[in-house]
N, C-alpha and C positions, 0 to 999 in steps of 0.2 A: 852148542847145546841149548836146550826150552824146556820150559814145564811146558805137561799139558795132563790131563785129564786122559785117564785109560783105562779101560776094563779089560781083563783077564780072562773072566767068564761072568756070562749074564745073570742075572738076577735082581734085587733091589739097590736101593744108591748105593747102598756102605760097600758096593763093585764099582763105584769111581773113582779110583786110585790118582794122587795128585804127583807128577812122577818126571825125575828129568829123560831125557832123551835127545839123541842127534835130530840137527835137522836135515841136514847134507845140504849139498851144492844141486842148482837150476842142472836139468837136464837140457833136450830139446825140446823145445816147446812150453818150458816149464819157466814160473818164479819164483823166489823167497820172497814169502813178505811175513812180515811185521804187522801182525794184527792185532787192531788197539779195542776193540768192542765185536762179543759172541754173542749171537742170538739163540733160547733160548725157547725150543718146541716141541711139541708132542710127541713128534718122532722120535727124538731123543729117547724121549721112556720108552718105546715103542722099542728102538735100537739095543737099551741096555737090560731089556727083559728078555727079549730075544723072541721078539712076537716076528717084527720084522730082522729076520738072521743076516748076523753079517760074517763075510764067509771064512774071515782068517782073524783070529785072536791072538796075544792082546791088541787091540785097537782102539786109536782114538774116534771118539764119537764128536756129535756136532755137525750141523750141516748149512750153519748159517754164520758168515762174522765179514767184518770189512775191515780194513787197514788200509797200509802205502805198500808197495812194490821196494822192495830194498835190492835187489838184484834180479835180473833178468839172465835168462840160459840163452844159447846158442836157438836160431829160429824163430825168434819169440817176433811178434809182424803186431803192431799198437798198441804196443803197452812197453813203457819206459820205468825205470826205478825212478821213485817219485811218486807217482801216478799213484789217487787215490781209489779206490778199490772195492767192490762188496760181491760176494757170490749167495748163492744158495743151493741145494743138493749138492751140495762138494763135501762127502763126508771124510774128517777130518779137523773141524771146527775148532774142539774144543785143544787150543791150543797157544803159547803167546806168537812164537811164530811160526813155519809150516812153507811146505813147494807144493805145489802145484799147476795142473796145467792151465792155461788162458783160456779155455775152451767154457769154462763158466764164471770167468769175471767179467763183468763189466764196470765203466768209471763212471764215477760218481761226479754228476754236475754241483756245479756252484749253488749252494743254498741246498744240501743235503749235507749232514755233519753225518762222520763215520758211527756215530751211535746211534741214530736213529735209525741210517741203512742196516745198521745190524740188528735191530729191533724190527723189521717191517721185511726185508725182500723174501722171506719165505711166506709169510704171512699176507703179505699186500699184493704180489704177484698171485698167491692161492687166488684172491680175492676177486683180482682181475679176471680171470680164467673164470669163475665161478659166477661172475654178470655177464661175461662179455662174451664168453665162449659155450659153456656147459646149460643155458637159459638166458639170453639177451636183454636183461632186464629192463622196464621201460615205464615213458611215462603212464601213470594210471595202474599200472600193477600195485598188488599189495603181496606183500611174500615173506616169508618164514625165515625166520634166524634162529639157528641153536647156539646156544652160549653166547650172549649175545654181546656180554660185556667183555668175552675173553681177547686174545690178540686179534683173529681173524675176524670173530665176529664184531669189534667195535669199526675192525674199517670198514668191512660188509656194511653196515647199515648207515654210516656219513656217505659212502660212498653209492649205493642205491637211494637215498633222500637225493643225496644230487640227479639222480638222473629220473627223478619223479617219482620213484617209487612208495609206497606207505610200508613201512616195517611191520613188522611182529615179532617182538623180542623174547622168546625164553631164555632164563636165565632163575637162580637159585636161591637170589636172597633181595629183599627189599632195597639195601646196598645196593646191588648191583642190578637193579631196574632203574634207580637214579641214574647211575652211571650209562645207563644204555636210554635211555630219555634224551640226554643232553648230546648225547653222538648218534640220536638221527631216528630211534625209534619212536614211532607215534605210538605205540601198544607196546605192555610187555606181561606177562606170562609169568605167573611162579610156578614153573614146573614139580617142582615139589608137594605143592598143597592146591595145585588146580588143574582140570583135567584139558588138557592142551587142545583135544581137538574140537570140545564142545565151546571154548572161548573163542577158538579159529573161526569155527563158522558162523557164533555170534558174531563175532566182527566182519563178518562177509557176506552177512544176509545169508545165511545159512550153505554159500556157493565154492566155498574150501581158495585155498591157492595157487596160483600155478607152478609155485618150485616154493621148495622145502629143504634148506640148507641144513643138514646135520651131521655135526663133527662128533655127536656123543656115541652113535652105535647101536649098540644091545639094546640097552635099554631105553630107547625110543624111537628105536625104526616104527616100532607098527603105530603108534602115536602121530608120527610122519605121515605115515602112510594115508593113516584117517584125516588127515588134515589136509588133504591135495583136492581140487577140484576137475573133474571129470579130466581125460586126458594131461593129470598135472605131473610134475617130475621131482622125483626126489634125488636129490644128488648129494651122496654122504660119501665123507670126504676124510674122516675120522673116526677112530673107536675108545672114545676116552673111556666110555664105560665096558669096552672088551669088542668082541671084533659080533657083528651081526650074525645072527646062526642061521645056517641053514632054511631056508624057506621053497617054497611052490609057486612059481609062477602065475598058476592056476589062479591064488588070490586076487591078483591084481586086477583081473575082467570085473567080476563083481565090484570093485571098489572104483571101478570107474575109466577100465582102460588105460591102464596109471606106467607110467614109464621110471624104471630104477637103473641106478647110475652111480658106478665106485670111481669116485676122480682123483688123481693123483695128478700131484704139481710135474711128478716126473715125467709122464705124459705129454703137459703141456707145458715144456722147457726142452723138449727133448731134439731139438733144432737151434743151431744159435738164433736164426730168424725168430721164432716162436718165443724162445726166451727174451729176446732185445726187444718185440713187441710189448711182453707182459712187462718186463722192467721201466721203458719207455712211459708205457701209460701209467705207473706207479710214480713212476717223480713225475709225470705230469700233476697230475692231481693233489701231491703231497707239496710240490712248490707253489700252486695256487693256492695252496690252504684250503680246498675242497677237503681234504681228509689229513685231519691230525693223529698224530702216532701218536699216542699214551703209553711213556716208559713206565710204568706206576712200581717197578721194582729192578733194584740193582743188587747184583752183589760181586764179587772177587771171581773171580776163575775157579780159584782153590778151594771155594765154598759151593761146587756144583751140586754137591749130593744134597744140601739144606735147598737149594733152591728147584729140584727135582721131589722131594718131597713138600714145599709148598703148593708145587704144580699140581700133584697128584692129588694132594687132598681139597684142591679147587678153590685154594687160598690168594691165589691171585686174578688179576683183574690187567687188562690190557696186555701190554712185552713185557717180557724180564730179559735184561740186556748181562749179561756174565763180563765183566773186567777184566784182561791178562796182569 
Protein backbone atom coordinates (compact mmCIF):
# COMPACT_ATOMS: atom_id res chain seq x y z
CA UNK A 1 0.00 0.00 0.00
CA UNK A 2 0.90 4.22 -0.51
CA UNK A 3 -0.51 7.37 0.10
CA UNK A 4 -1.14 9.42 -2.72
CA UNK A 5 -3.07 12.40 -3.66
CA UNK A 6 -6.59 11.66 -5.61
CA UNK A 7 -9.35 13.31 -7.07
CA UNK A 8 -12.91 11.75 -7.33
CA UNK A 9 -14.19 14.56 -9.43
CA UNK A 10 -12.81 17.80 -10.51
CA UNK A 11 -13.10 20.95 -9.17
CA UNK A 12 -11.04 23.22 -6.71
CA UNK A 13 -8.12 21.74 -4.27
CA UNK A 14 -10.40 20.68 -1.40
CA UNK A 15 -10.86 17.57 -4.65
CA UNK A 16 -7.41 16.42 -3.55
CA UNK A 17 -8.05 13.73 -1.29
CA UNK A 18 -4.82 12.45 0.71
CA UNK A 19 -5.65 8.59 0.46
CA UNK A 20 -4.07 5.05 0.95
CA UNK A 21 -4.12 2.74 -1.99
CA UNK A 22 -2.37 -0.48 -3.52
CA UNK A 23 0.30 -0.25 -5.47
CA UNK A 24 0.56 -3.84 -7.16
CA UNK A 25 3.35 -5.68 -8.66
CA UNK A 26 5.83 -4.52 -12.12
CA UNK A 27 4.02 -5.80 -15.07
CA UNK A 28 5.94 -6.22 -18.49
CA UNK A 29 7.59 -3.65 -19.12
CA UNK A 30 6.84 -1.99 -16.09
CA UNK A 31 8.61 -0.71 -12.33
CA UNK A 32 7.81 -0.02 -8.84
CA UNK A 33 9.56 2.90 -7.62
CA UNK A 34 9.75 4.68 -4.65
CA UNK A 35 9.52 8.27 -5.43
CA UNK A 36 11.24 10.53 -3.06
CA UNK A 37 10.54 14.30 -4.54
CA UNK A 38 7.02 15.58 -7.05
CA UNK A 39 7.06 18.26 -9.09
CA UNK A 40 4.69 20.62 -9.00
CA UNK A 41 2.68 22.42 -12.35
CA UNK A 42 0.30 23.96 -14.02
CA UNK A 43 -1.19 21.10 -15.57
CA UNK A 44 -1.92 19.82 -12.45
CA UNK A 45 -4.70 22.59 -11.96
CA UNK A 46 -5.33 22.26 -15.44
CA UNK A 47 -5.95 18.23 -14.61
CA UNK A 48 -7.99 18.80 -11.27
CA UNK A 49 -10.38 21.50 -12.84
CA UNK A 50 -11.01 19.45 -15.57
CA UNK A 51 -10.02 22.03 -18.34
CA UNK A 52 -7.66 19.24 -19.47
CA UNK A 53 -10.16 15.86 -18.87
CA UNK A 54 -8.73 12.89 -17.67
CA UNK A 55 -10.68 10.02 -18.79
CA UNK A 56 -11.33 7.69 -15.74
CA UNK A 57 -11.94 8.87 -12.22
CA UNK A 58 -10.75 8.62 -9.20
CA UNK A 59 -7.33 9.34 -10.37
CA UNK A 60 -4.13 10.28 -9.34
CA UNK A 61 -2.84 13.43 -10.71
CA UNK A 62 0.82 14.61 -11.12
CA UNK A 63 2.98 14.49 -13.91
CA UNK A 64 6.39 15.01 -12.74
CA UNK A 65 8.66 13.32 -9.71
CA UNK A 66 11.94 11.16 -9.59
CA UNK A 67 12.92 8.47 -7.18
CA UNK A 68 15.06 4.99 -7.25
CA UNK A 69 13.60 1.84 -9.08
CA UNK A 70 12.79 -0.51 -6.14
CA UNK A 71 11.58 -3.52 -8.38
CA UNK A 72 11.78 -4.18 -11.91
CA UNK A 73 8.77 -6.44 -14.11
CA UNK A 74 9.42 -9.06 -16.47
CA UNK A 75 10.95 -7.19 -20.05
CA UNK A 76 12.10 -4.32 -18.52
CA UNK A 77 15.82 -3.74 -21.03
CA UNK A 78 18.14 -0.66 -18.82
CA UNK A 79 16.85 -0.04 -16.06
CA UNK A 80 17.83 -1.93 -12.85
CA UNK A 81 16.27 -1.44 -9.06
CA UNK A 82 18.48 0.85 -7.77
CA UNK A 83 18.68 3.17 -10.62
CA UNK A 84 17.90 6.75 -9.94
CA UNK A 85 15.17 8.04 -11.93
CA UNK A 86 12.92 11.20 -13.08
CA UNK A 87 10.12 11.17 -15.72
CA UNK A 88 7.70 13.85 -16.74
CA UNK A 89 4.05 13.51 -18.53
CA UNK A 90 3.70 10.24 -16.72
CA UNK A 91 0.47 11.00 -15.15
CA UNK A 92 0.35 9.63 -11.97
CA UNK A 93 2.81 11.70 -9.95
CA UNK A 94 1.36 12.64 -7.05
CA UNK A 95 2.09 9.71 -5.18
CA UNK A 96 4.88 8.12 -2.42
CA UNK A 97 5.35 5.17 -4.50
CA UNK A 98 3.65 4.07 -8.12
CA UNK A 99 4.46 1.30 -11.50
CA UNK A 100 4.86 2.37 -14.27
CA UNK A 101 6.27 1.87 -17.65
CA UNK A 102 10.14 2.60 -18.72
CA UNK A 103 8.96 4.31 -21.72
CA UNK A 104 9.25 7.91 -19.93
CA UNK A 105 12.05 7.53 -17.37
CA UNK A 106 15.13 8.30 -17.85
CA UNK A 107 18.47 8.21 -15.33
CA UNK A 108 19.52 10.68 -13.68
CA UNK A 109 23.39 11.50 -14.08
CA UNK A 110 25.83 12.32 -11.26
CA UNK A 111 25.53 15.75 -10.01
CA UNK A 112 21.51 16.03 -10.48
CA UNK A 113 19.87 15.21 -6.82
CA UNK A 114 16.29 13.56 -7.23
CA UNK A 115 14.76 16.96 -6.06
CA UNK A 116 15.87 19.20 -8.17
CA UNK A 117 14.98 16.51 -11.36
CA UNK A 118 11.78 16.81 -9.83
CA UNK A 119 11.51 20.38 -9.78
CA UNK A 120 12.81 21.01 -13.46
CA UNK A 121 12.07 17.98 -16.07
CA UNK A 122 8.81 19.26 -17.06
CA UNK A 123 9.54 22.70 -16.82
CA UNK A 124 13.35 22.66 -18.12
CA UNK A 125 12.59 20.12 -21.09
CA UNK A 126 9.37 22.91 -21.84
CA UNK A 127 12.06 25.17 -21.94
CA UNK A 128 14.37 23.40 -24.23
CA UNK A 129 11.71 22.69 -26.90
CA UNK A 130 10.70 26.36 -26.62
CA UNK A 131 14.63 27.80 -27.68
CA UNK A 132 15.60 25.11 -29.51
CA UNK A 133 12.82 23.73 -31.40
CA UNK A 134 9.56 26.04 -31.47
CA UNK A 135 12.11 29.52 -32.42
CA UNK A 136 16.02 28.81 -32.37
CA UNK A 137 16.95 31.45 -30.19
CA UNK A 138 20.23 33.23 -30.89
CA UNK A 139 22.79 35.44 -30.50
CA UNK A 140 21.61 39.07 -30.80
CA UNK A 141 17.77 38.26 -30.45
CA UNK A 142 15.90 40.01 -27.96
CA UNK A 143 12.62 38.04 -26.97
CA UNK A 144 9.57 38.09 -24.75
CA UNK A 145 9.10 36.12 -21.35
CA UNK A 146 5.75 35.79 -19.76
CA UNK A 147 5.91 34.97 -16.15
CA UNK A 148 9.14 35.62 -15.98
CA UNK A 149 9.99 34.77 -12.55
CA UNK A 150 7.79 31.57 -12.51
CA UNK A 151 9.39 27.82 -12.90
CA UNK A 152 9.55 27.88 -16.84
CA UNK A 153 10.07 31.19 -17.06
CA UNK A 154 13.17 31.67 -14.81
CA UNK A 155 14.99 28.95 -16.87
CA UNK A 156 13.69 30.46 -20.05
CA UNK A 157 15.58 33.41 -19.59
CA UNK A 158 19.41 32.03 -17.84
CA UNK A 159 18.99 29.92 -20.38
CA UNK A 160 18.47 32.30 -23.46
CA UNK A 161 21.15 34.93 -21.82
CA UNK A 162 23.42 32.03 -22.47
CA UNK A 163 22.82 31.80 -25.79
CA UNK A 164 23.08 35.58 -26.45
CA UNK A 165 19.84 36.53 -26.21
CA UNK A 166 18.55 40.12 -24.32
CA UNK A 167 15.26 39.06 -22.25
CA UNK A 168 12.23 40.90 -21.69
CA UNK A 169 10.62 39.82 -18.58
CA UNK A 170 6.87 40.28 -17.68
CA UNK A 171 6.11 39.38 -14.49
CA UNK A 172 3.71 41.10 -11.52
CA UNK A 173 5.23 42.52 -8.81
CA UNK A 174 8.50 44.51 -8.09
CA UNK A 175 9.56 41.25 -6.08
CA UNK A 176 9.58 39.37 -8.83
CA UNK A 177 11.41 41.57 -11.54
CA UNK A 178 14.42 41.31 -8.92
CA UNK A 179 14.16 37.82 -9.03
CA UNK A 180 14.03 37.79 -12.84
CA UNK A 181 16.93 40.49 -13.17
CA UNK A 182 19.42 38.11 -11.47
CA UNK A 183 18.26 34.98 -13.74
CA UNK A 184 19.06 36.54 -16.89
CA UNK A 185 16.69 39.43 -17.71
CA UNK A 186 18.04 42.60 -18.99
CA UNK A 187 14.39 44.31 -18.91
CA UNK A 188 11.33 43.56 -17.18
CA UNK A 189 7.79 44.62 -17.36
CA UNK A 190 4.99 45.06 -14.73
CA UNK A 191 2.37 43.83 -16.44
CA UNK A 192 0.01 44.98 -14.19
CA UNK A 193 0.50 48.68 -14.20
CA UNK A 194 2.45 49.03 -17.74
CA UNK A 195 1.21 48.66 -21.01
CA UNK A 196 3.48 45.68 -22.43
CA UNK A 197 3.65 46.38 -25.94
CA UNK A 198 4.33 50.07 -25.83
CA UNK A 199 7.56 49.12 -23.43
CA UNK A 200 8.37 46.23 -25.97
CA UNK A 201 8.96 48.47 -28.81
CA UNK A 202 10.47 51.04 -26.65
CA UNK A 203 13.10 48.72 -25.99
CA UNK A 204 13.42 47.67 -29.75
CA UNK A 205 13.43 50.88 -31.50
CA UNK A 206 10.01 50.62 -31.96
CA UNK A 207 10.82 47.08 -34.29
CA UNK A 208 8.61 44.44 -31.83
CA UNK A 209 10.20 40.62 -31.22
CA UNK A 210 10.75 37.85 -32.90
CA UNK A 211 9.03 35.16 -30.48
CA UNK A 212 6.85 35.96 -27.49
CA UNK A 213 6.80 33.16 -24.84
CA UNK A 214 3.29 33.07 -22.98
CA UNK A 215 2.16 30.78 -20.60
CA UNK A 216 -0.56 33.22 -19.11
CA UNK A 217 -3.33 32.92 -22.06
CA UNK A 218 -6.60 34.92 -22.13
CA UNK A 219 -5.64 37.51 -20.79
CA UNK A 220 -2.51 38.50 -22.82
CA UNK A 221 -2.58 36.82 -26.03
CA UNK A 222 -3.52 40.11 -27.95
CA UNK A 223 -0.83 42.09 -25.89
CA UNK A 224 1.55 39.26 -27.34
CA UNK A 225 0.39 39.73 -30.34
CA UNK A 226 1.12 43.68 -30.41
CA UNK A 227 4.48 42.93 -29.29
CA UNK A 228 5.91 40.63 -32.33
CA UNK A 229 7.86 42.13 -35.02
CA UNK A 230 6.74 41.80 -38.69
CA UNK A 231 6.71 37.99 -39.32
CA UNK A 232 7.36 37.36 -35.32
CA UNK A 233 5.89 34.17 -33.60
CA UNK A 234 3.96 33.77 -30.70
CA UNK A 235 4.27 30.41 -29.09
CA UNK A 236 1.92 30.03 -25.93
CA UNK A 237 2.22 27.21 -24.12
CA UNK A 238 -0.10 27.89 -21.07
CA UNK A 239 -3.47 29.23 -19.91
CA UNK A 240 -2.80 30.28 -16.37
CA UNK A 241 -5.34 33.05 -16.80
CA UNK A 242 -8.02 30.57 -18.91
CA UNK A 243 -7.45 28.98 -22.16
CA UNK A 244 -7.30 31.96 -25.22
CA UNK A 245 -10.83 32.54 -27.02
CA UNK A 246 -11.50 32.13 -30.07
CA UNK A 247 -10.10 34.55 -32.71
CA UNK A 248 -9.68 35.38 -36.73
CA UNK A 249 -6.84 34.64 -38.43
CA UNK A 250 -7.68 37.46 -40.46
CA UNK A 251 -5.94 39.70 -37.72
CA UNK A 252 -2.66 38.46 -37.92
CA UNK A 253 -1.89 40.14 -41.91
CA UNK A 254 -2.47 43.56 -40.53
CA UNK A 255 -0.17 43.05 -37.55
CA UNK A 256 2.36 41.95 -39.55
CA UNK A 257 2.16 38.52 -41.17
CA UNK A 258 2.46 37.08 -37.50
CA UNK A 259 2.67 33.24 -36.93
CA UNK A 260 0.64 31.64 -33.74
CA UNK A 261 1.58 28.48 -32.20
CA UNK A 262 -0.14 26.14 -29.18
CA UNK A 263 3.05 23.99 -27.93
CA UNK A 264 2.80 21.14 -25.81
CA UNK A 265 5.72 19.33 -24.06
CA UNK A 266 3.61 16.23 -25.17
CA UNK A 267 4.31 16.87 -28.65
CA UNK A 268 7.74 17.20 -28.14
CA UNK A 269 8.56 14.11 -25.83
CA UNK A 270 6.27 12.11 -27.78
CA UNK A 271 9.29 9.82 -29.12
CA UNK A 272 11.77 8.37 -26.78
CA UNK A 273 14.62 10.06 -29.26
CA UNK A 274 12.85 13.50 -28.93
CA UNK A 275 12.44 13.19 -25.20
CA UNK A 276 16.15 11.96 -24.39
CA UNK A 277 17.12 14.94 -26.65
CA UNK A 278 15.07 17.56 -24.50
CA UNK A 279 16.17 15.71 -21.16
CA UNK A 280 19.87 15.48 -22.39
CA UNK A 281 20.27 19.03 -23.14
CA UNK A 282 18.48 19.93 -19.75
CA UNK A 283 21.25 18.29 -17.48
CA UNK A 284 23.49 19.66 -19.86
CA UNK A 285 23.11 22.97 -19.11
CA UNK A 286 21.98 22.37 -15.35
CA UNK A 287 25.34 20.45 -14.58
CA UNK A 288 27.50 23.41 -16.03
CA UNK A 289 25.60 25.79 -13.94
CA UNK A 290 24.49 27.60 -17.19
CA UNK A 291 20.83 27.36 -15.50
CA UNK A 292 20.12 27.07 -11.74
CA UNK A 293 16.82 25.53 -10.67
CA UNK A 294 15.21 27.78 -7.98
CA UNK A 295 13.25 25.34 -5.55
CA UNK A 296 11.96 28.73 -3.69
CA UNK A 297 8.89 26.33 -2.04
CA UNK A 298 8.41 23.00 -0.53
CA UNK A 299 5.88 21.37 0.99
CA UNK A 300 4.59 17.40 2.21
CA UNK A 301 2.70 15.49 -0.48
CA UNK A 302 -0.22 15.48 1.98
CA UNK A 303 -0.38 19.44 1.78
CA UNK A 304 -1.12 19.37 -2.15
CA UNK A 305 -4.19 21.34 -2.09
CA UNK A 306 -2.27 24.49 0.04
CA UNK A 307 0.33 24.36 -2.31
CA UNK A 308 -2.23 24.33 -5.46
CA UNK A 309 -3.81 27.12 -4.15
CA UNK A 310 -0.56 29.14 -3.67
CA UNK A 311 -0.03 28.42 -7.41
CA UNK A 312 -3.18 29.69 -8.34
CA UNK A 313 -3.08 32.88 -6.73
CA UNK A 314 0.46 33.54 -8.19
CA UNK A 315 2.20 33.28 -4.76
CA UNK A 316 4.93 31.55 -5.97
CA UNK A 317 8.17 32.15 -7.61
CA UNK A 318 10.46 29.60 -9.40
CA UNK A 319 9.58 25.12 -8.57
CA UNK A 320 7.51 23.91 -5.78
CA UNK A 321 8.89 20.58 -5.29
CA UNK A 322 5.79 18.36 -3.13
CA UNK A 323 7.62 15.52 -0.46
CA UNK A 324 6.25 11.84 -0.20
Amino acid sequence: MTKAIRIHETGGPEKLKWEEMPVGKPKDGQVRLRQTAVGLNYIDVYQRTGLYPIKELPAVIGMEAAGVIEEVGPGVKGFKAGDRVAYTMGLGAYAQERVMGTDRLVKLPDGIDEKTAASMMLKGMTAYYLLHRTYKVKKGDTILVYAAAGGVGLILCQWAKHLGATVIGCVGSEDKAKLAKTNGCAHTILYRTEKVPERVKALTGGEGVPVAYDSIGKATFMDSLDCLRPLGILATFGNASGPVEPFSPAILAPKGSLFVTRQTLATHTRTRELMKECADGLFDVVKKGVVKIAINQTYPLKDTAQAHRDLEARNTTGSTVLMP
